[in-house]
VEXNUGU-711097 format. One line per field, with one value per residue: residue number from 1; x negated, y, z of N, C-alpha, C in turn. Coordinates in steps of 0.2 Angstrom, whole numbers. Layout:
// residues N
tipa = NUM	... $
n.c1 = X	... $
n.c2 = Y	... $
n.c3 = Z	... $
ca.c1 = X	... $
ca.c2 = Y	... $
ca.c3 = Z	... $
c.c1 = X	... $
c.c2 = Y	... $
c.c3 = Z	... $
This chain:
// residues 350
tipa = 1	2	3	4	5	6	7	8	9	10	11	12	13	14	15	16	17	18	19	20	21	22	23	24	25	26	27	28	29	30	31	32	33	34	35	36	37	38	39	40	41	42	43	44	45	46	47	48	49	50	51	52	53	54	55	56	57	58	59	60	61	62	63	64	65	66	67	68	69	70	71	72	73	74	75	76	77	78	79	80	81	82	83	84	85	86	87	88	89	90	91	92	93	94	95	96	97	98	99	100	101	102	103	104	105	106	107	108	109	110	111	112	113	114	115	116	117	118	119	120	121	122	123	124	125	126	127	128	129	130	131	132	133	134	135	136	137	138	139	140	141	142	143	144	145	146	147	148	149	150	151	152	153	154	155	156	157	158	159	160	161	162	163	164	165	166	167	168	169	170	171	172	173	174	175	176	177	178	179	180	181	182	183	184	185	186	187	188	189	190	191	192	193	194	195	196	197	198	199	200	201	202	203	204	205	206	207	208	209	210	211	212	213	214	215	216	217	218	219	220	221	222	223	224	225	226	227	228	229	230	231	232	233	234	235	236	237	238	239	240	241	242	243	244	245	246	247	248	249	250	251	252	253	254	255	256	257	258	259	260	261	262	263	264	265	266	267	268	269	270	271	272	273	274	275	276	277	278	279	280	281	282	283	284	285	286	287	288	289	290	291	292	293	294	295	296	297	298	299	300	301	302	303	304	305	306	307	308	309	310	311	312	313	314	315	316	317	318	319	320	321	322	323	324	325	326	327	328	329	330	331	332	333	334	335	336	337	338	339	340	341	342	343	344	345	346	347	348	349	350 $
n.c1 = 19	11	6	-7	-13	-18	-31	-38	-52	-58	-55	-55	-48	-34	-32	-21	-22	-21	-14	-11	3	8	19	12	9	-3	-13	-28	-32	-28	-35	-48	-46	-43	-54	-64	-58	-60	-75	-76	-68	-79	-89	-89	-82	-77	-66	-52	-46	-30	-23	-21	-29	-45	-56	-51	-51	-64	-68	-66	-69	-81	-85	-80	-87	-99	-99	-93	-104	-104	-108	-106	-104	-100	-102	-97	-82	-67	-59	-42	-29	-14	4	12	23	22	7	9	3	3	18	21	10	4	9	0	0	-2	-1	1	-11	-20	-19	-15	-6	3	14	25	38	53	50	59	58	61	72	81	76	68	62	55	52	41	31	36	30	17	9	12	5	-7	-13	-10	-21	-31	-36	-38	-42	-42	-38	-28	-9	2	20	35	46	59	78	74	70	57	46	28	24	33	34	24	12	5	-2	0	13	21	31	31	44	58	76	83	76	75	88	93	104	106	93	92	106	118	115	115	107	103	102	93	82	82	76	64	59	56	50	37	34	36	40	46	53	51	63	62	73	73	66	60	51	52	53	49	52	57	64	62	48	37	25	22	25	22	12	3	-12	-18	-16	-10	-10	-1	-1	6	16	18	28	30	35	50	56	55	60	58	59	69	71	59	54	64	60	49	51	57	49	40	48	46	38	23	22	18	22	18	18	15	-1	0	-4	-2	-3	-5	7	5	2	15	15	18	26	32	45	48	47	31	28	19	6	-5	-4	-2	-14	-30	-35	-49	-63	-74	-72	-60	-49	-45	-28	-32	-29	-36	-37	-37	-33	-36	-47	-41	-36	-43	-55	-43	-40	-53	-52	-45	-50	-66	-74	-76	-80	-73	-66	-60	-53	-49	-33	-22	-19	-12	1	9	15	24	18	4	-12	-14	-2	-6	-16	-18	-19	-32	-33	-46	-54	-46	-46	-55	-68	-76	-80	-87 $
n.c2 = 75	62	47	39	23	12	7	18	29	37	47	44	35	36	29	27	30	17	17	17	20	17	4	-9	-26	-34	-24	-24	-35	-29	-16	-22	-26	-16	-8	-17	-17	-2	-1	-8	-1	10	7	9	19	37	39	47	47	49	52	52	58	61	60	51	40	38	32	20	15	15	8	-4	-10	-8	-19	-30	-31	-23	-11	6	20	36	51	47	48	56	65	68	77	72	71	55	42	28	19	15	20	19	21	33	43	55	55	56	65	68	82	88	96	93	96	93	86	85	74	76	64	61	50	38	30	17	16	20	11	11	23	39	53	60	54	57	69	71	68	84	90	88	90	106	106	106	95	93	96	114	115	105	104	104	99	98	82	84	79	67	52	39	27	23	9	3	7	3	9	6	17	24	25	17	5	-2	-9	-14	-17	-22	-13	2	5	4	2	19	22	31	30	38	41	30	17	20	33	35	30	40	51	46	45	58	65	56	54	44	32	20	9	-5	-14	-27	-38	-51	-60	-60	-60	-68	-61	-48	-32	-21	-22	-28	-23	-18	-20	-31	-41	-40	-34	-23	-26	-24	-12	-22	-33	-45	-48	-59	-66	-83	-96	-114	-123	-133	-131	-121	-106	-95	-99	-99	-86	-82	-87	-86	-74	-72	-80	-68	-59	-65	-61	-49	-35	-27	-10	-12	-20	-35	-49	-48	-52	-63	-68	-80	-79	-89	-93	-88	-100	-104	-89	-90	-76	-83	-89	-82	-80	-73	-57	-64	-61	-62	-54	-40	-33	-21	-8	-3	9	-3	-12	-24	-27	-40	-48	-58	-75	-84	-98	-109	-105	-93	-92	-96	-85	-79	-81	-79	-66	-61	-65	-55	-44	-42	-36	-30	-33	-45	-45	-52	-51	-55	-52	-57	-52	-39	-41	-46	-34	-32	-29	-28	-26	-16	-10	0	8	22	28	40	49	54	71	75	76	84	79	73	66	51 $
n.c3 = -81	-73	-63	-57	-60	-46	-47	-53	-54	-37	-21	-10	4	16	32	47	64	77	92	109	111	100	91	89	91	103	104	104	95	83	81	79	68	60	60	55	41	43	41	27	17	18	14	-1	-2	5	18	26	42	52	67	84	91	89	97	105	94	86	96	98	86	87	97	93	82	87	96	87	78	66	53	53	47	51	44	31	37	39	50	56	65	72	76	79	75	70	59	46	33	19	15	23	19	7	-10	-24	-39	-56	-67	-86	-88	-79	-67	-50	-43	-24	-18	-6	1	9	24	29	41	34	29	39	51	60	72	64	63	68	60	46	45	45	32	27	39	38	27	29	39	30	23	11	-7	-12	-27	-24	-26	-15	-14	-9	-7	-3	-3	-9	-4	-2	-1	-4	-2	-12	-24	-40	-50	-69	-71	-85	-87	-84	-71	-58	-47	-34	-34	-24	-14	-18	-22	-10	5	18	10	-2	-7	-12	-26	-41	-49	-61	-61	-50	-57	-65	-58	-52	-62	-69	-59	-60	-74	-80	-94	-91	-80	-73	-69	-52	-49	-40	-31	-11	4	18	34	29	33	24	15	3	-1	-16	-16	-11	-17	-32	-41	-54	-59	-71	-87	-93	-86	-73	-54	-44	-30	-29	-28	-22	-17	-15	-2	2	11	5	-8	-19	-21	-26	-36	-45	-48	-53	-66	-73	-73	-82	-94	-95	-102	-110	-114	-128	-132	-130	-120	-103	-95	-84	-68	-53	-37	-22	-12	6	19	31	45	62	73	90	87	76	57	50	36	26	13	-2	-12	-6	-7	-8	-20	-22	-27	-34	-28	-22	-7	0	11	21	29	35	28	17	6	6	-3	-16	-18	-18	-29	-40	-39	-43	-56	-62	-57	-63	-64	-52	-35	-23	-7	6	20	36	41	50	62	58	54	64	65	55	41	31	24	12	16	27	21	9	-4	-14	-28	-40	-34	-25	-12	2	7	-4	-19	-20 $
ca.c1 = 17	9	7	-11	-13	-23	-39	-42	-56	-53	-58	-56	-43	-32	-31	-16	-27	-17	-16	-7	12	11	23	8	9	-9	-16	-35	-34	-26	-40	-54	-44	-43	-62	-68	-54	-65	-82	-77	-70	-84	-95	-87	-79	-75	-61	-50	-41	-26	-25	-18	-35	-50	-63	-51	-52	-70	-73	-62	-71	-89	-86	-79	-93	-104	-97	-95	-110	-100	-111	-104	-108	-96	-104	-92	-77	-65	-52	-38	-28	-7	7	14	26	19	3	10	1	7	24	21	8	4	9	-4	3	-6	0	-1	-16	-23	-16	-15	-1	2	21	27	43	55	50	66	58	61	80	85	76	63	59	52	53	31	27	37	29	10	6	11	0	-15	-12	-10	-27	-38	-40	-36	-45	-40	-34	-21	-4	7	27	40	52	65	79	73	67	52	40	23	24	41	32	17	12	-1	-4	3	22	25	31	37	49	64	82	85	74	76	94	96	108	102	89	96	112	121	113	115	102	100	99	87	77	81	73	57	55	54	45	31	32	38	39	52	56	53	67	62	79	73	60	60	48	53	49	49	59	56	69	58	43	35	18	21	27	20	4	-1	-21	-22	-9	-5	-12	3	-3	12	16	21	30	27	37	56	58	53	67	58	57	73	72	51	55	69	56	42	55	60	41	37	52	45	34	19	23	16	29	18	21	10	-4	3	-10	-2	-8	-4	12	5	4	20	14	25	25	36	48	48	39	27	28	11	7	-10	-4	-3	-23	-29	-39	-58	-70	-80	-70	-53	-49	-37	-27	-35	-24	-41	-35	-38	-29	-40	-52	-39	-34	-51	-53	-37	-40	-58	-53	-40	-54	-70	-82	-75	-81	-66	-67	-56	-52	-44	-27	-17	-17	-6	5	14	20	28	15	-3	-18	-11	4	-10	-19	-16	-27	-33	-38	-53	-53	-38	-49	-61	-72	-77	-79	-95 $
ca.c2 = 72	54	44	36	18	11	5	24	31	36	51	42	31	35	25	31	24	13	20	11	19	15	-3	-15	-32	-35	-19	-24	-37	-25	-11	-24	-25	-9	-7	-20	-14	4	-2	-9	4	18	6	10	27	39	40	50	44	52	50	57	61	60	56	43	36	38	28	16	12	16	2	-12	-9	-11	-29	-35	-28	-20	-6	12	27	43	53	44	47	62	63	73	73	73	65	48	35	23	20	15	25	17	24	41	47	58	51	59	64	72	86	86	98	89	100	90	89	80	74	73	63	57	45	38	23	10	15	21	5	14	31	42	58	63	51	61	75	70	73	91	92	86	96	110	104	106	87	92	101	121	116	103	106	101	98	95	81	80	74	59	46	35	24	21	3	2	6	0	11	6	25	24	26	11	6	-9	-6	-18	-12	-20	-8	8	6	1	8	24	29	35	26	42	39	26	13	22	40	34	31	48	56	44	45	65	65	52	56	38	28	14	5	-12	-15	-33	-39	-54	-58	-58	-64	-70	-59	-41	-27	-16	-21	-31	-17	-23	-21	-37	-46	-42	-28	-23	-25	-15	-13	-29	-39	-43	-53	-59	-71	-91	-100	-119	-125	-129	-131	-115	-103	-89	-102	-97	-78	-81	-93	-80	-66	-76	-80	-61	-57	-69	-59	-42	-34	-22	-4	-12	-28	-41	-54	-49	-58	-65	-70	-80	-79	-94	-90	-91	-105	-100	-88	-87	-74	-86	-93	-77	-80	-67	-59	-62	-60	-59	-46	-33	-30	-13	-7	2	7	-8	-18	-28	-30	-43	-47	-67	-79	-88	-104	-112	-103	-88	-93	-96	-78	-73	-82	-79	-60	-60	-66	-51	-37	-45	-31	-27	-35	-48	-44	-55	-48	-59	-49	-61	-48	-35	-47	-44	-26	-35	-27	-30	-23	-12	-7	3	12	26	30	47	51	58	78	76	74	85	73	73	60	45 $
ca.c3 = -75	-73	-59	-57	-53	-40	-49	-55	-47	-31	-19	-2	7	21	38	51	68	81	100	116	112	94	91	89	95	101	102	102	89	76	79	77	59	55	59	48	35	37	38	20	14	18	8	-7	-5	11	23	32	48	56	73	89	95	87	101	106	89	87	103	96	80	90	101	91	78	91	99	81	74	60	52	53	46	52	39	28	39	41	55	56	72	71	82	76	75	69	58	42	28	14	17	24	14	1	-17	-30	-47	-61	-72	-91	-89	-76	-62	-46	-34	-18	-16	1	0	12	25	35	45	29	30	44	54	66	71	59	63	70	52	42	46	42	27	27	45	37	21	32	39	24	20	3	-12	-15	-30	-24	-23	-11	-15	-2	-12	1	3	-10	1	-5	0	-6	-4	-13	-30	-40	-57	-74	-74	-91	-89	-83	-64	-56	-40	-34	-34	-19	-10	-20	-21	-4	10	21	7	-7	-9	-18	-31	-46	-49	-67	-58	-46	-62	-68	-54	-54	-73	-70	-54	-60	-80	-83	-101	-90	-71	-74	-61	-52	-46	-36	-24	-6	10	24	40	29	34	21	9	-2	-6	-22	-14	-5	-23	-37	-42	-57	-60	-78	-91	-95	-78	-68	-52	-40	-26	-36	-21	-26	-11	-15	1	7	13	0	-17	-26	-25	-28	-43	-51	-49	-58	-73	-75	-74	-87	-100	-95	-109	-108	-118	-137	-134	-127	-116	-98	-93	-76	-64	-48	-30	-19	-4	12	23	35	50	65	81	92	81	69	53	47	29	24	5	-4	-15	-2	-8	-8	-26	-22	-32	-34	-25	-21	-3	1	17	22	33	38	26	12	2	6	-9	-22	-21	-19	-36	-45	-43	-47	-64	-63	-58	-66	-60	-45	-27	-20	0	11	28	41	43	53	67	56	53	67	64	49	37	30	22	7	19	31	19	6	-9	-18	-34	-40	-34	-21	-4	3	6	-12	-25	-21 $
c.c1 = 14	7	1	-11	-19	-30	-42	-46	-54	-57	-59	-49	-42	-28	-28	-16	-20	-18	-11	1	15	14	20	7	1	-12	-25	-38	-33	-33	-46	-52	-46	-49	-67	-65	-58	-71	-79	-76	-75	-87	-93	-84	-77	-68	-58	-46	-38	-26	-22	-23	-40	-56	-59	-52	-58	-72	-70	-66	-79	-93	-82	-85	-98	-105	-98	-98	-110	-107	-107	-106	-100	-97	-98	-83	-74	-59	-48	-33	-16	-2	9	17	22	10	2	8	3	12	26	15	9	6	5	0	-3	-1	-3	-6	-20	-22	-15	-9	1	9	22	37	46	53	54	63	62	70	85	83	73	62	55	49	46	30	29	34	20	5	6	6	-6	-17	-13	-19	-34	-41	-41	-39	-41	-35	-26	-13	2	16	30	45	57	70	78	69	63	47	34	22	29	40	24	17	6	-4	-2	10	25	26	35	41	53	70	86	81	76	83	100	99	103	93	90	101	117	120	114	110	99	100	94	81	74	76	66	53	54	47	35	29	32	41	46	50	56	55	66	69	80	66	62	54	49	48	50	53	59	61	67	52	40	28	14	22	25	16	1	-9	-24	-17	-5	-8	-6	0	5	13	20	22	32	32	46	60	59	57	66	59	62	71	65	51	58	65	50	47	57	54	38	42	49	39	30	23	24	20	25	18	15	5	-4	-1	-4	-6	-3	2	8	6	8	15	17	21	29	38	51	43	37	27	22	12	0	-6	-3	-12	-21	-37	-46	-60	-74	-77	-62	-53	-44	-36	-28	-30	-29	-39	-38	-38	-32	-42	-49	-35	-38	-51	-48	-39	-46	-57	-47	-43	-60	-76	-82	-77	-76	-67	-63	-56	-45	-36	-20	-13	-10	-1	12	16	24	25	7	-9	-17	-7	1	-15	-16	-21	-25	-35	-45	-50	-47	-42	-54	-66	-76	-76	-87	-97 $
c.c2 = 65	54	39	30	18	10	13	26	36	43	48	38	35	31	29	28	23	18	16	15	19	5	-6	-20	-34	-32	-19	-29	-34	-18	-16	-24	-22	-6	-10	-17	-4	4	-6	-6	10	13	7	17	30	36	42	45	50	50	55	63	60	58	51	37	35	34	21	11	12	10	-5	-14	-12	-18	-32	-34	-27	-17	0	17	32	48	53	46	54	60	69	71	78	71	61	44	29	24	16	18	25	20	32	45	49	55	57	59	71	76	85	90	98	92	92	91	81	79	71	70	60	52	44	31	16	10	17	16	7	23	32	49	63	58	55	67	77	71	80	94	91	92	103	111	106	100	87	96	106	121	111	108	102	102	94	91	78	81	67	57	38	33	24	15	0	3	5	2	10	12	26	24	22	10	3	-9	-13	-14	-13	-14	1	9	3	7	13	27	34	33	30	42	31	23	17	30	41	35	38	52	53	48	52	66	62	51	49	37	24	12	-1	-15	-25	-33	-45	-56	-55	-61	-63	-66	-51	-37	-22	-17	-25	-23	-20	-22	-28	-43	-47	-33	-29	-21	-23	-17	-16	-34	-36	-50	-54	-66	-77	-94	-109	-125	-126	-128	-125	-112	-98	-92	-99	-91	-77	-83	-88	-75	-68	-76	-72	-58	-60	-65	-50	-41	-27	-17	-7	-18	-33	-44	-52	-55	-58	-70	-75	-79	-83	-89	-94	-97	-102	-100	-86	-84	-79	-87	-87	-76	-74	-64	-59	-63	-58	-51	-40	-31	-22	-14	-4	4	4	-14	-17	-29	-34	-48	-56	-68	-85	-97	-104	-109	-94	-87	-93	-91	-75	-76	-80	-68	-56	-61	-58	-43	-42	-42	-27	-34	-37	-47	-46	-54	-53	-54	-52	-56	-43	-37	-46	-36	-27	-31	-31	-24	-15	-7	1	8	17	28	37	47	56	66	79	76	80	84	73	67	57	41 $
c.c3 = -76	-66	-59	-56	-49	-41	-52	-50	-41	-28	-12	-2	13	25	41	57	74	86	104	115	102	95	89	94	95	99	99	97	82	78	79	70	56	56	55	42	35	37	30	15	12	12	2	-9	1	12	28	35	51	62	76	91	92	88	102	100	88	91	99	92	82	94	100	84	80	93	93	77	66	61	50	53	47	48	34	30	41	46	57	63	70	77	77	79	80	63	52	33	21	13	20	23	11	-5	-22	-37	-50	-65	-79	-91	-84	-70	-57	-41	-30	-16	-9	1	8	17	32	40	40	30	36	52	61	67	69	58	65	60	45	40	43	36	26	33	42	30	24	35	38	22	14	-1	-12	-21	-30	-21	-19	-13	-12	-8	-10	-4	-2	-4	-2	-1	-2	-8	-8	-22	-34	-48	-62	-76	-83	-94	-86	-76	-63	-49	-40	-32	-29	-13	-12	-19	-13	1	15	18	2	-13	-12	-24	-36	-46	-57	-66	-55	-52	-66	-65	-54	-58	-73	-66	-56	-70	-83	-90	-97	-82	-75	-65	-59	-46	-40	-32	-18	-2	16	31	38	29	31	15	3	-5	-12	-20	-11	-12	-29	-38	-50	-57	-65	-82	-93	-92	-75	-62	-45	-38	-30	-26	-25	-22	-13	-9	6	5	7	-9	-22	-29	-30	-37	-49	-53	-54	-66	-75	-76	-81	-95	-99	-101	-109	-115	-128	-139	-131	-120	-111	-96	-86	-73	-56	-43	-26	-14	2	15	29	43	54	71	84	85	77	63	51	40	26	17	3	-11	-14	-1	-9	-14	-22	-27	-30	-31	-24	-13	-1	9	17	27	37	36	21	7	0	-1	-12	-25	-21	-28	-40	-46	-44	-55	-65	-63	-59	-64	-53	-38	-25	-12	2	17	30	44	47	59	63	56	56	68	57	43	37	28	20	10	23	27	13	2	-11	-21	-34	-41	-28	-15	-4	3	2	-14	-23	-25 $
């Protein structure tokens, strides 16, 4: 088995579309988001959207298009229609794994509402709806991998064995707390045909309730590219755990023994709902083909992660998207989207 990363070519992205009784604060400026977020993706590669409805989504994305003279092609876009939670896709979608003779399967794992924290129980159910559907080529396979319980945002793999996670998330209470931090491993290392778990023990940001996902802290960009949040602040409430997490990243070692080349990406200037801060994080980008989209905070600091992970993808297109809106559902960019490899969609490959 192996475990694709994120910059392999891709068959399409999926979007899981907001509606008036999903938990978003600020419903109309999160769907102006997620419509600039899939006018960028089509340019680079399709997109299914799940949804309650389909014309209502459709009108959704036809009529903020038009206000902000986005360009949209439907062509590009497949829509599949479900109930739902929430609209999370990072976390209850599909996880792609490859076979040693290239064989394709779609694991549907466990998703509890990040521990037990929200209801879960319409999101859980979504990838097997869509699957059902026909979103997915003839030849994928589908595999139910209850009752493990797994996120998407909670691991980040170099498709070569390797795969960074934190322990407090994986080994956290109401996921799969029966387990040992070195069983949890076992079951990975099988499921995803893993070489090692480089477990990062520290890192946290203020505002996220997902336990630490490692989506939010640190991303590898190719076998031996690690790019991760550097908190520079010591008076900021996250600088210990950030600081700790940097020094264990700095002893960790790509597969042939060398030392990672670790990219920073600036922390956030603090964004608060009322007086609850936001977890904002450039590392919650999302890979494309051709391009890097990464979640903006409409600051300064914008550019210095636009820069830092242009030297990190060199041929790929850096895309900054104003995400302040998502913000408030305590996620971002990366959180909301869900990738597929080449041959897993419909759709096809562009």
């Amino acid at each position: 088995m192996r475990l694709p990363a994120e910059w392999e070519h891709q068959s399409g992205i999926q979007l899981t579309w907001p509606h008036s009784d999903t938990e978003w604060y600020q419903l109309e400026k999160v769907l102006d988001c997620y419509v600039e977020i899939a006018c960028n993706i089509i340019r680079f590669e399709p997109l299914i959207i799940v949804c309650r409805d389909r014309e209502e989504a459709r009108a959704d994305i036809a009529g903020i298009a038009s206000r902000k003279g986005l360009d949209i092609d439907f062509g590009r876009i497949s829509f599949y229609e479900a109930p739902l939670n929430d609209t999370w896709a990072r976390d209850h979608g599909g996880i792609s794994v490859y076979g040693d003779n290239g064989e394709k399967y779609l694991y549907d794992f466990v998703f509890n509402g990040w521990g037990l924290k929200f209801p879960a129980n319409l999101d859980n159910r979504i990838t097997r709806t869509v699957f059902g559907q026909g979103a997915f080529n003839d030849d994928v396979m589908g595999v139910d991998m209850s009752p493990y319980v797994l996120e998407g945002g909670s691991i980040d793999s170099d498709g070569c064995g390797s795969l960074l996670a934190t322990s407090e998330c994986l080994c956290s209470v109401n996921r799969n707390e029966y387990l040992s931090r070195e069983e949890i491993g076992q079951e990975l290392g099988s499921a995803f045909g893993l070489e090692r778990i480089l477990w990062l023990d520290h890192g946290s940001i203020t505002g996220d309730d997902t336990d630490s996902h490692v989506d939010i802290l640190a991303r590898f960009c190719s076998p031996d590219t690690i790019a991760y949040v550097q908190c520079t602040d010591p008076e900021d409430a996250d600088y210990d755990g950030l600081a700790a997490m940097e020094k264990q990243l700095r002893g960790f070692r790509t597969l042939d023994g060398r030392p990672y080349r670790l990219i920073p990406l600036p922390q956030p200037d603090p964004i608060y709902l009322d007086d609850y801060r936001l977890p904002a994080s450039y590392a919650n980008f999302l890979i494309l083909n051709g391009a890097v989209l990464v979640p903006g905070t409409a600051s300064e600091k914008d550019d210095i992660a636009r820069q830092r992970l242009q030297e990190a993808f060199p041929d790929r297109e850096i895309v900054v998207i104003d995400c302040r809106a998502l913000l408030s559902g305590h996620g971002s960019l990366h959180c909301i989207t869900m990738q597929f490899p080449d041959g897993y969609l419909r759709t096809g490959t562009l």
